[in-house]
N, C-alpha and C positions, 0 to 999 in steps of 0.2 A: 402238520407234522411238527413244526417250530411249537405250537401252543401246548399240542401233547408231550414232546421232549421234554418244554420246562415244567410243563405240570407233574410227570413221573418222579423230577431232580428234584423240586422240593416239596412234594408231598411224600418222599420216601418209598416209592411204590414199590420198589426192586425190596425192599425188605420187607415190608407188610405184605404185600401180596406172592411175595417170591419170584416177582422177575426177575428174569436175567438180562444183565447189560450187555450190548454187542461187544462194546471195546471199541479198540483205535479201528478206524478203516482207513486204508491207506489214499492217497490221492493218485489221479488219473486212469488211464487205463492197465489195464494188465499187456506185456508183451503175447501178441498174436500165436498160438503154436496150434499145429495139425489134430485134430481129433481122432481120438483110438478107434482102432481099426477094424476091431472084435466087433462093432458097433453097425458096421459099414452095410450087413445081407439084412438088418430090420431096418435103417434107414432107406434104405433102395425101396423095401416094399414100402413102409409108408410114404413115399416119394412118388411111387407109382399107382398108387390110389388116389393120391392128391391130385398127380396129374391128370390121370383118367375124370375123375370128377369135374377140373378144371376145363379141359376139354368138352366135355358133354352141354356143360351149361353156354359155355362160349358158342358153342352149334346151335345149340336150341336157340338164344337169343339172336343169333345171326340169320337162322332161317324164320325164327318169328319177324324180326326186322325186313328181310327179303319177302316174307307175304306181305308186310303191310304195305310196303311201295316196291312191289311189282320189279322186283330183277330176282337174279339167279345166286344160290349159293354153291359152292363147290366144297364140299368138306374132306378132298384131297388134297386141299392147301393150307 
């Protein structure tokens, strides 16, 4: 990143080639605030895919692991 930065700044690239510079970024983090809301019934479902998937695979390796050494799975826990 450092070697490309300086290579852009004096080979002039933002005017030969027409990039654009970002400009100032500020330092640190941004203050924390809540995410909109409108957002919330497609978050939910892709939330419940993920989880479904995560589940699935977490069973299958739990009962492939319980065939191999011989105990029980319970996939109501």
């Amino acid at each position: 990143i450092i070697a490309t930065s300086t290579a852009c700044c004096y080979a002039d690239m933002e005017y030969v080639y027409g990039l654009e510079v970002v400009g100032h970024i500020p330092q640190g983090l941004p203050p924390p605030k809540l995410p909109a809301m409108n957002v919330l019934s497609e978050v939910v479902t892709e939330a419940f895919g993920v989880a479904l998937v995560g589940y699935v695979a977490s069973l299958a390796l739990a009962q492939s692991s319980a065939k191999r050494f011989k105990y029980t799975v319970d996939d109501n826990q």
